[in-house]
Residue frames as qw, qx, qy, qz and C-alpha x, y, z in Angstrom:
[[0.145, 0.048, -0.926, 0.344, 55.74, -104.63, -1.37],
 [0.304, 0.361, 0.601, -0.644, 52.60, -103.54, 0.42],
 [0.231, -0.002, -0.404, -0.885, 49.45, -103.73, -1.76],
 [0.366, 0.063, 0.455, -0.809, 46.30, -103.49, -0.83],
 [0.797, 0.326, -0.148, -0.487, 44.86, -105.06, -4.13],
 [0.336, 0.408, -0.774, -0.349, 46.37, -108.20, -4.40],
 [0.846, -0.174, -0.264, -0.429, 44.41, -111.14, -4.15],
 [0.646, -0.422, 0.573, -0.275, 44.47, -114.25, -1.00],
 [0.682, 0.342, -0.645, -0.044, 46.74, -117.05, -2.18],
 [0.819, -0.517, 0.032, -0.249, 46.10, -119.82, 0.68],
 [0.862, -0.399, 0.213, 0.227, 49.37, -120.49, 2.33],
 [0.535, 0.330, 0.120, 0.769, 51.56, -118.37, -0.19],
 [0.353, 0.027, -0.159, 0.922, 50.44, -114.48, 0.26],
 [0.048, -0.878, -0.476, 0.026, 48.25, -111.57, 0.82],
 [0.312, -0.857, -0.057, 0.406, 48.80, -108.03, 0.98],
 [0.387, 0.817, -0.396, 0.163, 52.02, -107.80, -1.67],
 [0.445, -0.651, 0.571, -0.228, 53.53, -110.31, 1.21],
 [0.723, 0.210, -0.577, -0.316, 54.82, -113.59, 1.24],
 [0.888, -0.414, 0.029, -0.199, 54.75, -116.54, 3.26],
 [0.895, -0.148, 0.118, 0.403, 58.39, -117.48, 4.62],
 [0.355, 0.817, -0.006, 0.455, 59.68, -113.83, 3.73],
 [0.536, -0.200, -0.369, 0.733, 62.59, -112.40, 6.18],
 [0.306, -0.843, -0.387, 0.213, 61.52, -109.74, 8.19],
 [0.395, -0.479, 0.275, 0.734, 65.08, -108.02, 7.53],
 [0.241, 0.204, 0.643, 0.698, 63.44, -107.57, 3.58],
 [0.169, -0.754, -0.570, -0.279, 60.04, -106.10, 4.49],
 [0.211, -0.811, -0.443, 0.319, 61.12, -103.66, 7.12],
 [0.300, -0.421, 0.016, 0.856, 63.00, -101.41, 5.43],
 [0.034, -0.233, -0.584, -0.776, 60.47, -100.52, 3.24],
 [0.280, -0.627, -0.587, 0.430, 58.26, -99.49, 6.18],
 [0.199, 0.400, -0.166, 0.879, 57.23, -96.03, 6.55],
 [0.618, -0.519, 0.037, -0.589, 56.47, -94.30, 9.97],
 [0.665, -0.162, -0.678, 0.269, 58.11, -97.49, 11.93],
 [0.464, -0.627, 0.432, -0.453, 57.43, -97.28, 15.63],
 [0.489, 0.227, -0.769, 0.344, 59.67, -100.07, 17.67],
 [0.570, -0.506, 0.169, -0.625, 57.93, -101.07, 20.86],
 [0.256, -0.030, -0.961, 0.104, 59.11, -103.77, 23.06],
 [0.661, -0.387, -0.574, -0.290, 55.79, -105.76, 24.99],
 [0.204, 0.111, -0.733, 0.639, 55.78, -105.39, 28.43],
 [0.258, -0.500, -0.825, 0.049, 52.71, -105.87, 30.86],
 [0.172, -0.699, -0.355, 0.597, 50.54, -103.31, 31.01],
 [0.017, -0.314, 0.411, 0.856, 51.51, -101.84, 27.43],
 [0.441, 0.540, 0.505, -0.509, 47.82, -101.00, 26.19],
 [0.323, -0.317, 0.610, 0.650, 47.76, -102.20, 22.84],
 [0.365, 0.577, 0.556, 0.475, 44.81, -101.06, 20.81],
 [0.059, -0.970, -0.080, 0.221, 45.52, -97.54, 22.24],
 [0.300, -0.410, 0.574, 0.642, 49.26, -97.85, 20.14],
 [0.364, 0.071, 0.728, 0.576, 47.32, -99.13, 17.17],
 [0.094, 0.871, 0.477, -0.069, 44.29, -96.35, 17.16],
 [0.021, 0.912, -0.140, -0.384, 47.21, -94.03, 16.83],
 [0.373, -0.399, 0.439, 0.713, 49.50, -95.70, 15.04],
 [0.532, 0.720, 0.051, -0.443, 49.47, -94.22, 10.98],
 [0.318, 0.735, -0.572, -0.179, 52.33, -96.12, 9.68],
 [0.840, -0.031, -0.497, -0.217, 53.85, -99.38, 11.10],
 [0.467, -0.662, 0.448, -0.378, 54.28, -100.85, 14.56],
 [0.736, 0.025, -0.659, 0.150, 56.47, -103.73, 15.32],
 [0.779, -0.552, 0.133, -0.266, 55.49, -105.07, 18.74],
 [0.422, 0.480, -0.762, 0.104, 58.62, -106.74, 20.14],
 [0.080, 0.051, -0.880, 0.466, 58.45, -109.92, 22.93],
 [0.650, -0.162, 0.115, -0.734, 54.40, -109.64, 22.89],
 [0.010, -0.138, 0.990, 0.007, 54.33, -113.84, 22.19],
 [0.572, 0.198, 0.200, -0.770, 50.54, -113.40, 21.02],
 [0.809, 0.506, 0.086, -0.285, 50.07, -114.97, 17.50],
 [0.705, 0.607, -0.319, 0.178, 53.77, -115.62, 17.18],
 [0.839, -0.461, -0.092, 0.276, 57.00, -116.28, 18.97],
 [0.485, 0.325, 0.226, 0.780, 58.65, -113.50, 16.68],
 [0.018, 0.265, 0.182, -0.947, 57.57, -109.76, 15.95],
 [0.237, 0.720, 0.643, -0.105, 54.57, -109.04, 15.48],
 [0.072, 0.113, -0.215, -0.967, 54.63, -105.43, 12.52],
 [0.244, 0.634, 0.707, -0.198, 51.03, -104.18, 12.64],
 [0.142, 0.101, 0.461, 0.870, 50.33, -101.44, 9.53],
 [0.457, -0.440, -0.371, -0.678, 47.63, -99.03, 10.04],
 [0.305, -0.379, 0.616, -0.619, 45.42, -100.01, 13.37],
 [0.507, -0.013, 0.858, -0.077, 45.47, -103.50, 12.14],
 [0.709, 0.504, 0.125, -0.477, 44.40, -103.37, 9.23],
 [0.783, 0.434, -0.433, 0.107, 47.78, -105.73, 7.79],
 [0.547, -0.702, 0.423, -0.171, 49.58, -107.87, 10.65],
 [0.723, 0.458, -0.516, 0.037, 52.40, -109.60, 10.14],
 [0.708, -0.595, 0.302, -0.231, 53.68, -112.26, 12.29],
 [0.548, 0.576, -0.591, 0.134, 57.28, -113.67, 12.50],
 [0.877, -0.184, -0.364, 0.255, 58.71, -116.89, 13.52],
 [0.781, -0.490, 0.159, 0.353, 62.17, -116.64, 15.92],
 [0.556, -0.133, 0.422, 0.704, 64.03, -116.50, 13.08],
 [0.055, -0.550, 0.086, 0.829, 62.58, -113.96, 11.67],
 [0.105, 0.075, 0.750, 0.648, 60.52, -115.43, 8.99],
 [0.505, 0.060, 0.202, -0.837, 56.74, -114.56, 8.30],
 [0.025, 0.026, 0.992, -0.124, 54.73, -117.21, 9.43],
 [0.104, 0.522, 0.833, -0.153, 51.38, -115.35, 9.33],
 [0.028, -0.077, -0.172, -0.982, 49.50, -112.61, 7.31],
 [0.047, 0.678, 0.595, -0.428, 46.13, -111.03, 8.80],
 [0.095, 0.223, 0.279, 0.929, 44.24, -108.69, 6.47],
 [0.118, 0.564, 0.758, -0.306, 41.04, -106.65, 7.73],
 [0.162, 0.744, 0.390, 0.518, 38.86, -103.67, 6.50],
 [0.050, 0.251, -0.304, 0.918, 39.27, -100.21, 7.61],
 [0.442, -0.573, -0.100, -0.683, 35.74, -100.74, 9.51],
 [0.701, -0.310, -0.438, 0.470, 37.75, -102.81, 12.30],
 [0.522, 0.170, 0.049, 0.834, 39.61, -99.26, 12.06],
 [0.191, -0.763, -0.181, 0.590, 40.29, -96.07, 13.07],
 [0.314, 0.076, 0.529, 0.785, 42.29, -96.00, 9.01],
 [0.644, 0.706, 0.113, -0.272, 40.37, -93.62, 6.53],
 [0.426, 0.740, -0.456, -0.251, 41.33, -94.31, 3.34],
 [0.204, 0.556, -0.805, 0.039, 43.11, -97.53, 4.42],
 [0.848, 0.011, 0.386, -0.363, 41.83, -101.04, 3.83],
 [0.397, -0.271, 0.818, 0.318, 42.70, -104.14, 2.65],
 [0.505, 0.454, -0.301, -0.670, 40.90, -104.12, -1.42],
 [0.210, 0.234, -0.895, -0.316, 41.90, -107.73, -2.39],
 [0.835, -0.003, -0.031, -0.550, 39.79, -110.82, -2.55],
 [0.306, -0.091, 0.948, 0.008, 39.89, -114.71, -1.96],
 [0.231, 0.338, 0.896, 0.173, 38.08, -116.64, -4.54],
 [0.016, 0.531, 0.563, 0.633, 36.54, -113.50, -5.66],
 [0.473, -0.778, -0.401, -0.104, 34.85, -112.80, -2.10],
 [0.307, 0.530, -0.280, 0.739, 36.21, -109.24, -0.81],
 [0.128, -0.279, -0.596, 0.742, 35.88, -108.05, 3.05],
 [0.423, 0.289, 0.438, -0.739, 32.23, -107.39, 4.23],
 [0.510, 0.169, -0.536, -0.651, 31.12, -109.41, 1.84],
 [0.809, -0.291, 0.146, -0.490, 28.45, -112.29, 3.08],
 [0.322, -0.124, 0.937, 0.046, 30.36, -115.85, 4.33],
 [0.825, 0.131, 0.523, -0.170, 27.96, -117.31, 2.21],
 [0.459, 0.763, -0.416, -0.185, 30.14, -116.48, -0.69],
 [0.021, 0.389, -0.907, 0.159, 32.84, -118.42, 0.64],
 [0.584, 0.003, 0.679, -0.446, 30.18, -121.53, 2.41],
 [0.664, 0.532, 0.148, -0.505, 28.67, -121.92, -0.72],
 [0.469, 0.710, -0.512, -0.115, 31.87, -123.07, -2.64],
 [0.375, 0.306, -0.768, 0.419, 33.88, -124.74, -0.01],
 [0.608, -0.644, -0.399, -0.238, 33.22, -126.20, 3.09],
 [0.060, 0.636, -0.431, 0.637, 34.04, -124.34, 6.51],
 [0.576, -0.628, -0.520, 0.053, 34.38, -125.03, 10.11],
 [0.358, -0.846, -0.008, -0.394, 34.38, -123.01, 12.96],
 [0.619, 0.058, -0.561, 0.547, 37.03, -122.75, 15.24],
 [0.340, -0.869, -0.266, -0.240, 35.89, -121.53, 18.59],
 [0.706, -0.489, 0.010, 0.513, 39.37, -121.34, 20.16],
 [0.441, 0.052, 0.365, 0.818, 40.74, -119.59, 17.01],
 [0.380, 0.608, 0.568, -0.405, 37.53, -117.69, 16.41],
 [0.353, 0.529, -0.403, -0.659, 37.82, -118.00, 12.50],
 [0.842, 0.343, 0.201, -0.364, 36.64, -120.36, 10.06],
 [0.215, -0.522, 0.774, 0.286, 39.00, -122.94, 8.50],
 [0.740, 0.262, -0.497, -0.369, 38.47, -125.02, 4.86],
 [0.649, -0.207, 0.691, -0.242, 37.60, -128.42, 5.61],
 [0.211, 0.308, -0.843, -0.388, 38.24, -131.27, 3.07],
 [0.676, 0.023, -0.508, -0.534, 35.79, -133.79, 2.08],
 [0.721, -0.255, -0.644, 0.025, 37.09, -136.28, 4.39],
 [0.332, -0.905, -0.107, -0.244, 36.83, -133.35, 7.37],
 [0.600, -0.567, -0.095, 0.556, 40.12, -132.45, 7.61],
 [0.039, -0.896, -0.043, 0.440, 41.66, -128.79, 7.86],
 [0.738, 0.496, 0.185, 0.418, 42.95, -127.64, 4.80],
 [0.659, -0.385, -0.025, 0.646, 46.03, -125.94, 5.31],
 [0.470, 0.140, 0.135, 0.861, 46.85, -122.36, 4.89],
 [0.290, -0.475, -0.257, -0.790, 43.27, -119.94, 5.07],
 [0.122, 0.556, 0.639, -0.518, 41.21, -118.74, 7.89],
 [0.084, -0.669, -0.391, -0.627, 38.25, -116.41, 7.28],
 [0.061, 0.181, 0.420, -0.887, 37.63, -113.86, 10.04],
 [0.249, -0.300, -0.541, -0.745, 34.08, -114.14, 10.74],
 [0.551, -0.322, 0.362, -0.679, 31.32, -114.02, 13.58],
 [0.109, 0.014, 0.985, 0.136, 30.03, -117.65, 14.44],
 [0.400, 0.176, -0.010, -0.900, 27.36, -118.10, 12.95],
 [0.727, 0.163, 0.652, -0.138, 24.77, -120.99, 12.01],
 [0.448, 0.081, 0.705, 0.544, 24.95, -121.79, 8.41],
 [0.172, 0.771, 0.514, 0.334, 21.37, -120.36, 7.59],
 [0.064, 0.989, 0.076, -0.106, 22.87, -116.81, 8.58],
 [0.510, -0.245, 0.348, 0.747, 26.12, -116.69, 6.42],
 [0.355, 0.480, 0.538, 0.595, 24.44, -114.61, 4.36],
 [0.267, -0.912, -0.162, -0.268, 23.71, -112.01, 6.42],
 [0.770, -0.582, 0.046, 0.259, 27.47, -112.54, 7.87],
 [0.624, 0.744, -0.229, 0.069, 30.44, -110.91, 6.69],
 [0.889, -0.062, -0.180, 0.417, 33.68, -111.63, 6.26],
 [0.419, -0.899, 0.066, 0.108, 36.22, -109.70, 8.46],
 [0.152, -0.779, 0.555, 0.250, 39.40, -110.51, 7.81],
 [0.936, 0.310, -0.166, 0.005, 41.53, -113.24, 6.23],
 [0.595, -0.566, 0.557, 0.126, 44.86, -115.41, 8.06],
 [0.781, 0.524, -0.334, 0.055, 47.11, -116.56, 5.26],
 [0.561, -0.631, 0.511, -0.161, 49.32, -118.61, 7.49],
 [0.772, 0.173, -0.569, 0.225, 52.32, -121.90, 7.02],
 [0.753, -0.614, 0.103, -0.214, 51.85, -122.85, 11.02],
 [0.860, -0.300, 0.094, 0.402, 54.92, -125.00, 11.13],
 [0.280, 0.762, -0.232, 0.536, 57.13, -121.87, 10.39],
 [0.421, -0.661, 0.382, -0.490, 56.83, -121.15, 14.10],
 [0.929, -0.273, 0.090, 0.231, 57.55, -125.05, 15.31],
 [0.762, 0.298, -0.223, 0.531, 61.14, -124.14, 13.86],
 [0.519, -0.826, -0.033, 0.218, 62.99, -122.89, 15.87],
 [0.365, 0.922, -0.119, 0.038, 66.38, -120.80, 15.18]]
């Protein structure tokens, strides 16, 4: 299931994951599960600096309306509708991290973590989302092509080359409109 090497497929998978997968299939193949319901005041990058295995965050209502199973201290986050489907996959490098030894290896279009946005800019065109703070493909006639952020600083065009990429959101947004 988990794999660090497999390559970003926009709006299908990352990680060894798939978009629209049941949470009931992916967690027993967890190891190390910590269970943690959300509650105010629960200090969550001090759970994921320790955690070494996976944490499913219950009732947080961050990035989802599901659980949230974070792997490593974020270095693979999975986010489930209600019903329990995965609605979003987050990959980063271990230098977000606290991981040795654990990082995400694959690649979109070739262009791996910490490697310069202009890899990606150069091919395709991006825009900034300052509410989302990540970068989203933009079609020709400037709308969002469905399915890819980039995790990346904002940044003016003339320094994407001196910008890397951070992470990557492999995501089918109208999972979460359904409701169970």
């Amino acid at each position: 299931m988990l794999d660090l090497h497999a390559p970003v497929e926009p709006g299908k998978s990352a990680a060894g994951f798939e978009i629209g997968q049941l949470q009931s299939s992916i967690e027993p193949l967890l190891k190390d599960v910590r269970r943690v319901d959300y509650s105010p005041g629960f200090d969550l990058n001090a759970a994921l600096s320790e955690n070494r295995g996976a944490l499913v965050l219950r009732n947080y209502g961050g990035t989802s309306d599901g659980d949230t199973i974070y792997i490593g201290s974020d270095v693979i986050r999975l986010c489930f509708s209600s019903d329990g489907r995965l609605g979003c996959i987050y990959v980063f490098g271990s230098f977000l991290g606290a991981d040795k030894g654990l990082s995400y290896l694959g690649s979109y279009n070739g262009v791996s973590l910490g490697q310069p946005l202009s890899l990606l800019t150069g091919r395709e065109e991006f825009e900034f989302d300052s509410g989302d703070e990540m970068y989203y493909r933009v079609s020709a006639d400037g709308q969002y092509v469905a399915g890819l952020a980039v995790v990346a600083l904002e940044a003016d065009v003339s320094e994407h080359a001196s910008t890397p990429v951070v992470g990557y959101s492999v995501h089918d947004w109208a999972i979460f409109k359904t409701r169970a």
